[in-house]
N, CA, C and O of each residue as an XYZ file, in Angstrom:
252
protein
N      25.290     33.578     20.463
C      25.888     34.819     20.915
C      26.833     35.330     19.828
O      27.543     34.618     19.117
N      26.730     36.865     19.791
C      27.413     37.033     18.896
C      28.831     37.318     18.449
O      29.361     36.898     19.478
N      29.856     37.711     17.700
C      31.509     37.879     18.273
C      31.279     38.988     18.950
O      31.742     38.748     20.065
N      30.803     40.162     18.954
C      30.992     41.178     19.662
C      30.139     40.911     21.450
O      30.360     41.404     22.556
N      29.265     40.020     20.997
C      29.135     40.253     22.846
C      29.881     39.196     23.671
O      29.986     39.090     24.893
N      30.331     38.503     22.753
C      31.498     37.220     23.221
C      32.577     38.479     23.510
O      32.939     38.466     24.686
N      33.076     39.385     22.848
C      34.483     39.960     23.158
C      34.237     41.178     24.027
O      35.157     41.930     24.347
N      32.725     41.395     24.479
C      32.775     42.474     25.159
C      32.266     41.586     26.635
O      32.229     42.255     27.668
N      31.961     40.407     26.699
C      31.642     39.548     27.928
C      33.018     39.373     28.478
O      33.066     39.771     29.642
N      34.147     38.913     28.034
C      35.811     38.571     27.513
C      36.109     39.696     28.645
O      36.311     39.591     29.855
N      36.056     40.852     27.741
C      36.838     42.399     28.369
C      36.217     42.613     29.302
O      37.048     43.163     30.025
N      35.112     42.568     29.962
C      34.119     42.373     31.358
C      34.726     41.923     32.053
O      35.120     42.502     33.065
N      35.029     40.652     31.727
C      35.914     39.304     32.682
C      36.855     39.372     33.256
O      37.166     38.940     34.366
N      37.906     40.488     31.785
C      38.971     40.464     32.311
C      39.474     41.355     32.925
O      40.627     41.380     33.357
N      38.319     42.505     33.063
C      38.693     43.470     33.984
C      39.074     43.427     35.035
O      39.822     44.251     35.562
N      38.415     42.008     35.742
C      38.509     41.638     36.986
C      39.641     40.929     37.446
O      40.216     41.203     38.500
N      40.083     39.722     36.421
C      40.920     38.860     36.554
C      42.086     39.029     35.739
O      43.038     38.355     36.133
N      42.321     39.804     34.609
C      43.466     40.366     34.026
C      44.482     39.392     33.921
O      45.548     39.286     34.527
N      43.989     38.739     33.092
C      45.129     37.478     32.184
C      45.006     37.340     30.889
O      45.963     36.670     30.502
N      43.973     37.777     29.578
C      44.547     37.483     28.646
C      44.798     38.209     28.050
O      45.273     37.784     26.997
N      44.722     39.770     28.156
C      44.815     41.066     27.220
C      45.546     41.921     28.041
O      45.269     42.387     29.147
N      46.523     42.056     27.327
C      47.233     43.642     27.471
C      46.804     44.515     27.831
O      45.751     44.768     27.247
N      47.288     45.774     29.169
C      46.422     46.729     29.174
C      46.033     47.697     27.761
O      44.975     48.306     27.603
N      47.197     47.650     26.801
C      47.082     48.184     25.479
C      46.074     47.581     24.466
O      45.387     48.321     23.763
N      45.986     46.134     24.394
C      44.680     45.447     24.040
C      43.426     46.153     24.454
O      42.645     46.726     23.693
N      43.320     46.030     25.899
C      42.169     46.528     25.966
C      41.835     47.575     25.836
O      40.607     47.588     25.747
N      42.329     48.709     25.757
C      42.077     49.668     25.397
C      41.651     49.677     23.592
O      40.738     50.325     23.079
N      42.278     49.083     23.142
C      42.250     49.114     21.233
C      40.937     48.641     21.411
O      39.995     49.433     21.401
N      40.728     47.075     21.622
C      39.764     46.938     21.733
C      38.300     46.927     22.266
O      37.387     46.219     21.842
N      38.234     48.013     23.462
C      36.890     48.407     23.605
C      37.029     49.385     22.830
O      36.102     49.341     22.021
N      37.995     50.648     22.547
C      37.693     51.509     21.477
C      37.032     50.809     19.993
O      35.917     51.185     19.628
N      37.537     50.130     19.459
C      36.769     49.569     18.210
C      35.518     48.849     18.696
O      34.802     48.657     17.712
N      35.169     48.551     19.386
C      33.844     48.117     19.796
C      33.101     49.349     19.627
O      32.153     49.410     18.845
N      33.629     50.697     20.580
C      32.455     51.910     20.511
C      32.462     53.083     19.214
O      32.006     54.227     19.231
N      33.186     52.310     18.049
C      32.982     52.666     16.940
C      31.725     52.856     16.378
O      31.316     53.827     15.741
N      30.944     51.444     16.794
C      29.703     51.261     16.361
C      29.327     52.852     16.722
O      29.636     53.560     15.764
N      28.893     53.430     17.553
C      28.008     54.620     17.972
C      28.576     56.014     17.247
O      27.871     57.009     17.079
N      29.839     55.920     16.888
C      30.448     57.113     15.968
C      29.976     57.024     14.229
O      30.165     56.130     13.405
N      29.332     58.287     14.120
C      28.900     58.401     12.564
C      29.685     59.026     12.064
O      30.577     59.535     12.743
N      29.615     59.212     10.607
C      30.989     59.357      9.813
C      30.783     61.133      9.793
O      31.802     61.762      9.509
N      29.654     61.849     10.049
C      29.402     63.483     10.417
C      30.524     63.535     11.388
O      31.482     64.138     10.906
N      30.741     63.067     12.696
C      31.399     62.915     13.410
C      32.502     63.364     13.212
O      32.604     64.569     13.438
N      33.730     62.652     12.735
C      34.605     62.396     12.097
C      35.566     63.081     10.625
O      36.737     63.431     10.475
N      34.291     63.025      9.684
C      34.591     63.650      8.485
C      35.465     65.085      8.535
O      35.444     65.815      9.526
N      36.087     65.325      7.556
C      36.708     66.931      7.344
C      36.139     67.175      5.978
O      36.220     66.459      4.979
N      35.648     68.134      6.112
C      35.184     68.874      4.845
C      36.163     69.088      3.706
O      37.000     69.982      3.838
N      36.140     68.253      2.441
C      36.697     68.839      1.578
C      37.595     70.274      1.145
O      38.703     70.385      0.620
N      36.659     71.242      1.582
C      37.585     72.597      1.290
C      38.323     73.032      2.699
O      39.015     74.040      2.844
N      37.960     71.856      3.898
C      39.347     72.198      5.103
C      40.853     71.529      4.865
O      41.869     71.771      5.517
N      40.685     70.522      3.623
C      41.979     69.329      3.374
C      43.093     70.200      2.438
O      42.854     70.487      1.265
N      44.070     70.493      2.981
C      45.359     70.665      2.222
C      46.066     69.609      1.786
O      46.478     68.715      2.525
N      46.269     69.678      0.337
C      47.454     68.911      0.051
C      48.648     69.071     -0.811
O      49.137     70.060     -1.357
N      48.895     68.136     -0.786
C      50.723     68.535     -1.532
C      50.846     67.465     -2.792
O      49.920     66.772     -3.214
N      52.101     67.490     -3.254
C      51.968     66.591     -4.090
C      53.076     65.531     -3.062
O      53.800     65.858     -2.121
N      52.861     64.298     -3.641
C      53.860     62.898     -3.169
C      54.896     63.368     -2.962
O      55.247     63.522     -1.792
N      55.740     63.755     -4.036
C      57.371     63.688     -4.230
C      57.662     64.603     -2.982
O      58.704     64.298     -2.402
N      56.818     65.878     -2.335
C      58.167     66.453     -1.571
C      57.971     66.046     -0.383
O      57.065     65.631      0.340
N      59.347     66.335     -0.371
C      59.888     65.539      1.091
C      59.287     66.231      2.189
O      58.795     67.356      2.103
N      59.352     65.335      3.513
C      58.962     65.739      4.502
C      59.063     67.202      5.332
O      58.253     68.051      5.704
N      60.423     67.022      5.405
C      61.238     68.033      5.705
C      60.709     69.533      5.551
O      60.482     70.383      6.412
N      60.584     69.571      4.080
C      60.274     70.665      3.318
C      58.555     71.454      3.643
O      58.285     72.653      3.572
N      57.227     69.820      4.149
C      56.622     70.090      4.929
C      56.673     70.570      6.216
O      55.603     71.042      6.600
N      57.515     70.595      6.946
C      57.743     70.606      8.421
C      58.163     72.428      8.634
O      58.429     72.875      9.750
């Protein structure tokens, strides 16, 4: 069996019985589990939508 169906058998389990994960755990981790199904089209920002700045200025001055 593999780690992922070991940790998604785990989060199954513990839905029911709720002892070894955090409700904040579980949430992180079924989200990174359903990563698998997200493609990077998905996700991506197009190059000419990215603004940037340089390092040095301060936050502030962004805001």
């Amino acid at each position: 069996m593999s780690l992922r169906q070991n940790l998604q058998d785990e989060l199954a389990r513990e839905a029911d019985s709720g002892t070894n994960f955090t409700p904040e755990e579980r949430i992180l981790l079924s989200n990174i589990l359903r990563l698998r199904e997200v493609r990077v089209d998905d996700v991506m920002i197009p190059r000419a939508d990215i603004d940037s700045v340089e390092d040095s200025v301060p936050l502030a001055r962004l805001m």
